[in-house]
Structures are given as structure tokens and as C-alpha cells.
C-alpha atoms as one frame of an Amber mdcrd trajectory, in Angstrom:
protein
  25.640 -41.816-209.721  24.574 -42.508-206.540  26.444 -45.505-204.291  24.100
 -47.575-202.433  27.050 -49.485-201.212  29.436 -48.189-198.253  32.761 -50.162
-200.137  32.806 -50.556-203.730  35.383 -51.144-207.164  35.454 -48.870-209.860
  36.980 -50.546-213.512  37.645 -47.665-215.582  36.904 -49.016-218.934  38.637
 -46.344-220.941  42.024 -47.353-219.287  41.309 -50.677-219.763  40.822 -50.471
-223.672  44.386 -48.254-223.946  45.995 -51.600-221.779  44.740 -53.969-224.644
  45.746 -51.859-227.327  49.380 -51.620-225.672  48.920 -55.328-225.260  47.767
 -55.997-228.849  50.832 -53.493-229.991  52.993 -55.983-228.389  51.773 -59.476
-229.620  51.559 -57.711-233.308  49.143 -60.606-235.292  49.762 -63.742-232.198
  46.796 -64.823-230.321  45.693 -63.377-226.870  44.686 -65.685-223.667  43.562
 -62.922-221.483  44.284 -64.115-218.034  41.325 -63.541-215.781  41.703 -66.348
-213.102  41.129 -65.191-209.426  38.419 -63.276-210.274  39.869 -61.882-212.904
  42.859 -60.856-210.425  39.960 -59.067-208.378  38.465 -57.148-210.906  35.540
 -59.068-211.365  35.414 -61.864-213.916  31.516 -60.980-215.172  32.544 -57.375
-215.083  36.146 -58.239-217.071  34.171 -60.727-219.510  31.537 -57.570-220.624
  34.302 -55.749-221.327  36.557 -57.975-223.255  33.998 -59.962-224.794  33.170
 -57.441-227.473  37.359 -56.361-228.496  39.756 -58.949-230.252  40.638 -61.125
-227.896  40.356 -64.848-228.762  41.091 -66.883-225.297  40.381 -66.205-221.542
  43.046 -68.130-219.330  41.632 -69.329-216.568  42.519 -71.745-213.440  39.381
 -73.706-212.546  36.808 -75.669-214.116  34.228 -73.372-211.991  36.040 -70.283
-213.503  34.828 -71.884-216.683  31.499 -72.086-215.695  31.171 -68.916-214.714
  32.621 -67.582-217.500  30.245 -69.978-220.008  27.145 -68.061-217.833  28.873
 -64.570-218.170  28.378 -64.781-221.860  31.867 -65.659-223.234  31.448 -68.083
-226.210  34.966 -67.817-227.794  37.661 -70.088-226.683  38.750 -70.793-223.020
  42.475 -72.044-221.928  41.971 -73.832-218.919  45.711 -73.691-216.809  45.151
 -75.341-213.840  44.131 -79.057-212.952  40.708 -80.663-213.692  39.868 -83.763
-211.705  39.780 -87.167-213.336  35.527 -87.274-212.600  34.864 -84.099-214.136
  36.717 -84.381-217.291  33.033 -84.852-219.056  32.969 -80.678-218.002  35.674
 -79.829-220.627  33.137 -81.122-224.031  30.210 -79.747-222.106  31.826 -76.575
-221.934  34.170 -76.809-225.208  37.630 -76.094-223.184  41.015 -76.182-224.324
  42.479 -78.188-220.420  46.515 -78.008-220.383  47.120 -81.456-219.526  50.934
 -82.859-217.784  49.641 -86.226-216.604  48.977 -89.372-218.406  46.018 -90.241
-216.325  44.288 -86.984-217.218  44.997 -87.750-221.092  43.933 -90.821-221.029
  40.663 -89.964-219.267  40.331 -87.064-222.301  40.891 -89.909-224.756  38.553
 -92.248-223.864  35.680 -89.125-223.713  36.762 -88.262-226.983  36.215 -91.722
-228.050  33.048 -92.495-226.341  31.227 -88.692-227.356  33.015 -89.119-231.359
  34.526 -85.687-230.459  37.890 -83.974-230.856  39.488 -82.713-227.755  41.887
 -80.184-227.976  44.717 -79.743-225.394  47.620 -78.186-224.442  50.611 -80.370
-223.120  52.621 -77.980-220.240  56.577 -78.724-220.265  58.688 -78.667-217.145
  61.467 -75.999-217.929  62.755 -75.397-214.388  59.688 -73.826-212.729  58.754
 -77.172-210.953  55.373 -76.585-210.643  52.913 -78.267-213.267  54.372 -79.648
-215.646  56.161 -82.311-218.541  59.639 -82.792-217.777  61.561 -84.011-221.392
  62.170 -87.265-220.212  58.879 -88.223-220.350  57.541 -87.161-223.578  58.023
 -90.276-225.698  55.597 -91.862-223.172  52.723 -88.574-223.759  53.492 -89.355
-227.359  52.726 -92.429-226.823  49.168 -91.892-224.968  48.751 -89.322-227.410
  48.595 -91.627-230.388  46.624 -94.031-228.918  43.755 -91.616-229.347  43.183
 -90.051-232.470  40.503 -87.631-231.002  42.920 -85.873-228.825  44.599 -82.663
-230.874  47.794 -81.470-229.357  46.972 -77.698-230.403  49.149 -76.288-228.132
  52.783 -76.388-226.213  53.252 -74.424-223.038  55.773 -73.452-220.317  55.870
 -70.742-217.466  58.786 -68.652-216.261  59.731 -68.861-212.849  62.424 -66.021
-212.425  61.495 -63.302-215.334  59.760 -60.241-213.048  62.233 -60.893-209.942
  65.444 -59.611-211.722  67.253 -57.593-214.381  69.423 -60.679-214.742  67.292
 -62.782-217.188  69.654 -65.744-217.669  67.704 -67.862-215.691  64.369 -67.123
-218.228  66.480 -67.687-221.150  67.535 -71.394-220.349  63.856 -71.944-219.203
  63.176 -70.720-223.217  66.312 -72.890-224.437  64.457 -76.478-222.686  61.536
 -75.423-224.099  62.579 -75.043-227.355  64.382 -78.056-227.584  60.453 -79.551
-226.104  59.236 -78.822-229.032  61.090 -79.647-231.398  61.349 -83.156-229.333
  57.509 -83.297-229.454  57.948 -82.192-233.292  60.375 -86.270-233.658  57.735
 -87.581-231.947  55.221 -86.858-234.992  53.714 -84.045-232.873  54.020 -79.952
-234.172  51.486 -77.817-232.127  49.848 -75.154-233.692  49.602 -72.418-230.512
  53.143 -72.748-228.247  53.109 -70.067-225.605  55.512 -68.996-222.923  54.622
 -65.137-222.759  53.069 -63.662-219.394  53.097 -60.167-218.655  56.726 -60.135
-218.179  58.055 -61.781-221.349  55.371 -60.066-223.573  56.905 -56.643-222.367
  60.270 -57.764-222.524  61.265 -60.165-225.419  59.712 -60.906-228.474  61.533
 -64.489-229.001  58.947 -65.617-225.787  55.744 -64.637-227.717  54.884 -67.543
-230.306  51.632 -67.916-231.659  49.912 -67.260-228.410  50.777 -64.844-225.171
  48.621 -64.697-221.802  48.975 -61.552-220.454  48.146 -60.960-216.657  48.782
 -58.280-214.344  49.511 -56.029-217.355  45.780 -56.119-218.756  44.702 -54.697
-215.542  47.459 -51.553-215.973  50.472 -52.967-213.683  53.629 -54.048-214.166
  54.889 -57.098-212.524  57.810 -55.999-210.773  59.131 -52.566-210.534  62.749
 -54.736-211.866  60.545 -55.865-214.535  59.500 -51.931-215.358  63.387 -51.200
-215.366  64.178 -53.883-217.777  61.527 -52.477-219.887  63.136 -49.041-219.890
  66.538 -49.614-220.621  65.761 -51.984-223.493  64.449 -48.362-224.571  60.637
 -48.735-223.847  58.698 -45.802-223.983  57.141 -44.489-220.285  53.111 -44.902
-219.572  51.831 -47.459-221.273  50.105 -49.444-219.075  46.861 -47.337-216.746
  45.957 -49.320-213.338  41.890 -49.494-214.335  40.569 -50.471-210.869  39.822
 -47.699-207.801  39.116 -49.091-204.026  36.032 -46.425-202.351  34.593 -46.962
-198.632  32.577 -44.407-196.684  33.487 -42.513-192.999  30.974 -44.440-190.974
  31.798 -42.065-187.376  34.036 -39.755-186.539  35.528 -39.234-183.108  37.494
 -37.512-180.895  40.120 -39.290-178.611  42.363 -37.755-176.056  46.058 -37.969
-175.822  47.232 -41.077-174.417  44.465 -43.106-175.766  44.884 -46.360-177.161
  43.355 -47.286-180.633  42.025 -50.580-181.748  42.869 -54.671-180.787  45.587
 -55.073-178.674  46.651 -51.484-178.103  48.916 -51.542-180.443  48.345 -47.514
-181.659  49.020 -44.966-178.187  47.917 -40.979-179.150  50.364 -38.329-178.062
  48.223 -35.936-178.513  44.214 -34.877-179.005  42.990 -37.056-182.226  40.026
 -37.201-184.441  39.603 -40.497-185.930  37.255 -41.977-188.755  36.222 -44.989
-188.543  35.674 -47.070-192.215  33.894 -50.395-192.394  36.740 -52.277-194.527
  38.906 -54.910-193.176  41.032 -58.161-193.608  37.692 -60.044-194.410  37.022
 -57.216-198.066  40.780 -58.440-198.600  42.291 -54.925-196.708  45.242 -56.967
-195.285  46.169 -57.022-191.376  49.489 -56.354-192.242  48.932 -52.639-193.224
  47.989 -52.006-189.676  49.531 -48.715-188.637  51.791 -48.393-191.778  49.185
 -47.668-194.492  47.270 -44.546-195.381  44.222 -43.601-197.146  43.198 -40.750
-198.937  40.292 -38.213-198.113  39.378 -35.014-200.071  42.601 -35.468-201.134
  45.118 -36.015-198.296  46.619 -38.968-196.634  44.902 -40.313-193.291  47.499
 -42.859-191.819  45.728 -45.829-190.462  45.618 -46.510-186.905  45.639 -49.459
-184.478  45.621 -53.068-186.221  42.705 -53.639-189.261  39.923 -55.701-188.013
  37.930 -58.419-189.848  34.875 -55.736-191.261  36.760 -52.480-190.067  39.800
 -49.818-189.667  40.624 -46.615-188.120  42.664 -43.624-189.966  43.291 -40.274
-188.514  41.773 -37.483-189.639  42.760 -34.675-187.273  45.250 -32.656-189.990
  42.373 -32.945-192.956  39.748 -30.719-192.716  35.956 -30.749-193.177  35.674
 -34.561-192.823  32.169 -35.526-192.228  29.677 -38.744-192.094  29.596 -40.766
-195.364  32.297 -39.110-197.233  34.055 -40.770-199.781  37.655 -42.403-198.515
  39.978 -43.816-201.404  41.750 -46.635-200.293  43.440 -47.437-203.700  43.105
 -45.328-206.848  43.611 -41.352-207.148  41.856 -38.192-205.024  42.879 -35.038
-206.095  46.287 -34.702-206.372  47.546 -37.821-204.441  46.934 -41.750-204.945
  47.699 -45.040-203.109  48.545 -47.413-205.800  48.115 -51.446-205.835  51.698
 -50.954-205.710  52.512 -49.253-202.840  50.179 -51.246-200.354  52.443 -54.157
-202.028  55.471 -52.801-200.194  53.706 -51.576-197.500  52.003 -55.442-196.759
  55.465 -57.011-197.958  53.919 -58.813-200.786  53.360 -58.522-204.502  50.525
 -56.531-206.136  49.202 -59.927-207.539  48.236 -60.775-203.945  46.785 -57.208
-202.975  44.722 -57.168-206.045  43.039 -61.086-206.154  42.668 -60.936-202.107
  40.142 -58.704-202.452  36.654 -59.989-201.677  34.319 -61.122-204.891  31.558
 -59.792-202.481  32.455 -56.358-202.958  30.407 -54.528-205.807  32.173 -53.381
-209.334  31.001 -50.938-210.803  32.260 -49.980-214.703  32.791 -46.328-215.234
């Protein structure tokens, strides 16, 4: 197929159906909240949303109330888990849009109260307990007082209990996670004195759905691992010594731009802003039109490569805002328009979401959702 566009994404749909399957191996008969906030971690959320909108999956996780709109004009009519914060004046989105918001202030469930009230509708929420993450959140203290608000309401349906993990993919030592999943245990079964037993309670992101079954529930949200990556190469050890087998996740998403000139420098030339790349010797340089703007980060100036017809090209000189410069003077036959891979597999080699990770100092989280929506995907 022919690429009108000089940078695109490629989603591999074949991996991406052998992720859910591992996914759906692990959650056995529990519900799935696919997570596709931040653009579905840079995948594309219409592309994600034709893909998963036809296979067994009954939730989308998602941050924003304008994920949810998009998502609503993508086509996805089943349920959507809304994780982040709504404000107070848009609360009237979540019935328009038939939402499932995960609520941790009193404010926001009173404002969901008296909607329900005024429209004669059921809202259904899910209350998010502080466990140690201090982010959003419940902490146990306070739940007499949700119960409370709660009751005042009839319309609102507690349908679900929630809690994150804050230190699950950073270690092998998983004490931390397992007092998280002691406070919120003893949540629920608080909530449960209180008159209150939620149907969906959910704890599981990528990390405890690969790792322990006691996190799963009735519901899991799996992340990064939908897309084919593990979330920490400690949380891919853990995973093998508990005696998982090897391969089961596929990264589905490929990163193509095109060699836009080619050049010849002498030796002691300097390359790019700042001069921060000096030649020793005669070079031949292509020249790519990515940079920090597509979500190619600054920070794999002169430390990253990029693979053509096969071989690595080392970048040169610091990434600018719409381009780059890699040398090509060891790869052969290089010429105007050919296809460069800067993430995904060329011949024998690849450059994995990974690997830029360590080379950028970061996670792959951040390499993968940085890049920009503008960028065409294209499902293969």
C-alpha cells in the first residue's frame, strides 16, 4: 500500500487480538476495562475502538470527559469507566453520554445525586479508596460520611469499588502492593457495614493482572499490556519466576518516517543546534522530518538509533522540533524517500518502545502516549 504520509503508525491487528486473548486467559470469566486514555497510550483511540469494539470486551477506561466523547463518536456503545475527574458544571455529560464517573469527593456526588433526581435516572458510580497511592482517592476515615451522601440519593448505584497500586511494576519486592490490597479490603468490607456491597471492585492494572490473581475481582483494567508491553522489565521478572511462560504479550504498534536528503559532510563538521555532534571523519547523513513536536523526544539526541534496510543509523546532533539527523555512512544503498524505522522491526534488528525508554530515561508509558495524535495510524 502506498504511504502518502512521510511519518506514520502501523497497529498490527493480529498481535493485538493474541494480547487480548493472553489478557482474557488471565481475567478467566471477570470483566475487562480496556484502558485507552491518552490516546489510547498513542495508538489511536478511533483506531483502538474499531478494533476492540467488535471482541469481548465490556468497558473502555478512560481519563477525560472529552475521551468520552470521542469515544461515543468512534462508535463504542458498551460501557465506559471514566477514571479521572469531571468538573462540577459538566456532570449533565455523564447521563448524556451513559458513563460510569469514579467519584472521591462529596461535592461531585452530590452534584450526581441531584441530576439523578432531577432527570428520574440511575447513576452508576464507582467510589476510588485511598490505599497509600495518594493520588485520587477515599481515605477510610471518611467513608461513613460518602455513605452518608450516598443514601441521601437513591438514584446513585455504588456499582463499583476501586483502588490503584502505587509500587507494583517498580520492584520484585511486592510488600508494599500487598498492604495497599490489605486497606482495600478492609474498604470494602467497611463500605459493606455501611449497607453498601459493590458489584464490580477492581484493583488490577497491567501489573497485578500478570502477577496475582487475589488483585483481579470482578473487574481488571489492563494498560500497557493490551498494547504488547510489559510495565517494567522487574515486573517481567516477577512474572517469570512465579513460573510464567515467555512471549505472551506482542508490542502491536511500528514508528515509519522517510529519508527526506542525504548529504555528505566533511570531517570536523559540526551537526545540528548547538554543535553538540563534531565528525572525525567524512560522513553521509540523512536527514528525517521527525522531531520532539511527533513526540521523538530531545533527550535521545546523539544516543538513539534508527533502523534502515535493516541496520542501525545512530542519531546525530540534538532532535529538533519537526526534524533529526542519523548517519548513514556504514549502510549502504540509502536513497531519497526510503523507509526509516524508528520503533518496530527491519529485517533482522528492532528498536523497541522499550529501549528508547532507557535511552530517554523514562518509562515506555511516556514514549508511547507522547507521541503526536497528528500522526496517521494505519491498521495492518
Amino acid at each position: 500500500m502506498e504511504r502518502t504520509s512521510l511519518t506514520w503508525l502501523e497497529i498490527d491487528s493480529a498481535l493485538l487480538k493474541k494480547n487480548v486473548a493472553a489478557i482474557k486467559r488471565l481475567a478467566g470469566k471477570r470483566r475487562i476495562a480496556a484502558a485507552l486514555k491518552a490516546n489510547a497510550y498513542g495508538h489511536g483511540l478511533a483506531e483502538m475502538i474499531s478494533l476492540l469494539r467488535h471482541q469481548d470486551i465490556e468497558y473502555l477506561a478512560l481519563h477525560s470527559l472529552e475521551e468520552a466523547s470521542a469515544a461515543r463518536r468512534f462508535g463504542w456503545d458498551k460501557k465506559i469507566l471514566i477514571v479521572g475527574y469531571i468538573a462540577r458544571n459538566n456532570l449533565e455529560a455523564v447521563l448524556d453520554l451513559n458513563l460510569e464517573p469514579t467519584v472521591y469527593n462529596l461535592e461531585t456526588i452530590t452534584g450526581l445525586g441531584r441530576l439523578g433526581e432531577k432527570h428520574k435516572e440511575k447513576v452508576e458510580i464507582h467510589l476510588k479508596v485511598e490505599t497509600g497511592t495518594n493520588r485520587q482517592g477515599v481515605d477510610s476515615s471518611q467513608l461513613p460520611k460518602i455513605a452518608a451522601a450516598l443514601k441521601k440519593y437513591p438514584c446513585l448505584h455504588l456499582k463499583g469499588i476501586s483502588t490503584h497500586f502505587a509500587n507494583i511494576e517498580d520492584t520484585t519486592d511486592h510488600s508494599y502492593a500487598a498492604s495497599q490490597l490489605d486497606k482495600f479490603n478492609m474498604a470494602a468490607r467497611k463500605l459493606k457495614g455501611l449497607g453498601f456491597r459493590p458489584t464490580l471492585r477492581h484493583t488490577a492494572c497491567s501489573a497485578a493482572l500478570l502477577l496475582f490473581e487475589k488483585t483481579r475481582f470482578e473487574l481488571v483494567r489492563p494498560g500497557i499490556a493490551l498494547y504488547g508491553l510489559w510495565p517494567s522489565k522487574e515486573t517481567y521478572l516477577s512474572y517469570r519466576l512465579k513460573g510464567g511462560r515467555n512471549q505472551i504479550l506482542s508490542p502491536v504498534l511500528s514508528w515509519y518516517t522517510r529519508v527526506i536528503q542525504i548529504k555528505d559532510i566533511p570531517a570536523d563538521s559540526f551537526i545540528g543546534y548547538g554543535c553538540s555532534y563534531r565528525t572525525t571523519s567524512k560522513t553521509r547523513l540523512a536527514v528525517l522530518p521527525v522531531g520532539y513536536y511527533d513526540g521523538y523526544d530531545r533527550s535521545l539526541s546523539n544516543l538513539a538509533y534508527v533502523l534502515i534496510k535493516g541496520k542501525r543509523a545512530p542519531v546525530r546532533g540534538r532532535i529538533c522540533m519537526n526534524l533529526m539527523m542519523v548517519d548513514i555512512t556504514d549502510i549502504k544503498g540509502v536513497k531519497l524517500e526510503d523507509t526509516v524505522t524508528l520503533m518496530g522491526r527491519s529485517v533482522t534488528d528492532k528498536i523497541t518502545a522499550d529501549q528508547l525508554a532507557v535511552w530517554a530515561e523514562t518509562v515506555n508509558y511516556e514514549i508511547l502516549s507522547r507521541i503526536n495524535e497528528k500522526i496517521p495510524r494505519i491498521i495492518v
